[in-house]
N, C-alpha and C positions, 0 to 999 in steps of 0.2 A: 534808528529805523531798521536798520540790517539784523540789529540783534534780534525785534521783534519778530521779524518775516523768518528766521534762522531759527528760531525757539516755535512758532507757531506752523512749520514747514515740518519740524522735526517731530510735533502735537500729533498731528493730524497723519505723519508715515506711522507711528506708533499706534496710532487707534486706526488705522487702515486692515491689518490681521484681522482683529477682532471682530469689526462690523460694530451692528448693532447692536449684540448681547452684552458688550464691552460697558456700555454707558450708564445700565442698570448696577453694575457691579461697581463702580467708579461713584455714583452715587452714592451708592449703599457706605461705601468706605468713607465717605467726604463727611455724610451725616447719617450716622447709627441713629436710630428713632428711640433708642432705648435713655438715649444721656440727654438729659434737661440742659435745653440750650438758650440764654437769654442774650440777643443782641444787642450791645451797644449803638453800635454803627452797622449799616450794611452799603459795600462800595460795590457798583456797576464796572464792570472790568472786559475789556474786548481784548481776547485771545483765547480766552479759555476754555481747550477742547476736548484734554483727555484729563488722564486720572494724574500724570505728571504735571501737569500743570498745577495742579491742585495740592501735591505733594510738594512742590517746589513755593507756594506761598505759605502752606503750612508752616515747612521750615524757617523761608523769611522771617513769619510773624512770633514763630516760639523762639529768636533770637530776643525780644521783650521783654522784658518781665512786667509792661504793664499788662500784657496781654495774656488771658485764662485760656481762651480757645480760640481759634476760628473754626469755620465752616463753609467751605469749598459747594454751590452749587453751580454743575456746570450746565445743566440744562438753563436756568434765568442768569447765568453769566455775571452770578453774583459772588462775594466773599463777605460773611457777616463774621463781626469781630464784637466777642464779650471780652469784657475787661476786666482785669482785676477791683475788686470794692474799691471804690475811691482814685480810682486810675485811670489815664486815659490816654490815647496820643491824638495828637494835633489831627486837623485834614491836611497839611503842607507831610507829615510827616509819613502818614496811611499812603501818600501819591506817590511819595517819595520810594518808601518800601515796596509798594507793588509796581512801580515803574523800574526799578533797579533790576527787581528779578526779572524783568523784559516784557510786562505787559502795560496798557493804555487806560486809565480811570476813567470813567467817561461821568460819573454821578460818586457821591457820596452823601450818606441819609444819614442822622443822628435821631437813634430811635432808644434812649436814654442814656442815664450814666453823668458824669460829668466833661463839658467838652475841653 
């Protein structure tokens, strides 16, 4: 719990400078509109408020190799995960990786793939 309030303390001093303009740009980084994105899974996540938060699950999840991409949105406080063809990781696994790097699952969706 300390790690969480300590990493989401330190979110939110980071996106403090910037304001508002900060969050369009942070977006824009998490999901380029230009690269075709198909979700496997999309997990609901409470902490997630600047563009390091989003960097730092990134990294989590490209430690994988089941994993092709994710996609960091921090406006619906989601992280959608396409997989590699024929790949997948668990929901014990998905909870496991995004609660290590200091944030809280609140839902997971399987919206295709294999689970």
């Amino acid at each position: 719990m300390i790690r969480f309030s300590t990493l989401a303390l330190a979110c939110a001093v980071l996106a403090m400078p910037f304001g508002a303009a900060a969050q369009p740009q942070a977006a824009q980084q998490a999901a380029p509109a230009a690269v075709p994105f198909a979700a496997d899974a999309v997990v609901s996540v409470n902490g997630l408020v600047c563009d390091f938060c989003a960097q730092t699950l990134d990294k989590s999840f490209k430690r994988h190799a089941q994993v092709r991409a994710i996609r960091v949105d921090l406006t619906a406080k989601t992280v959608s995960i396409d997989f590699q063809p024929g790949l997948s990781l668990d929901d014990a696994t998905l909870r496991r990786i995004i609660t290590n790097a200091g944030y809280a699952v609140t839902a997971i969706q399987r919206t295709g793939g294999p689970a």
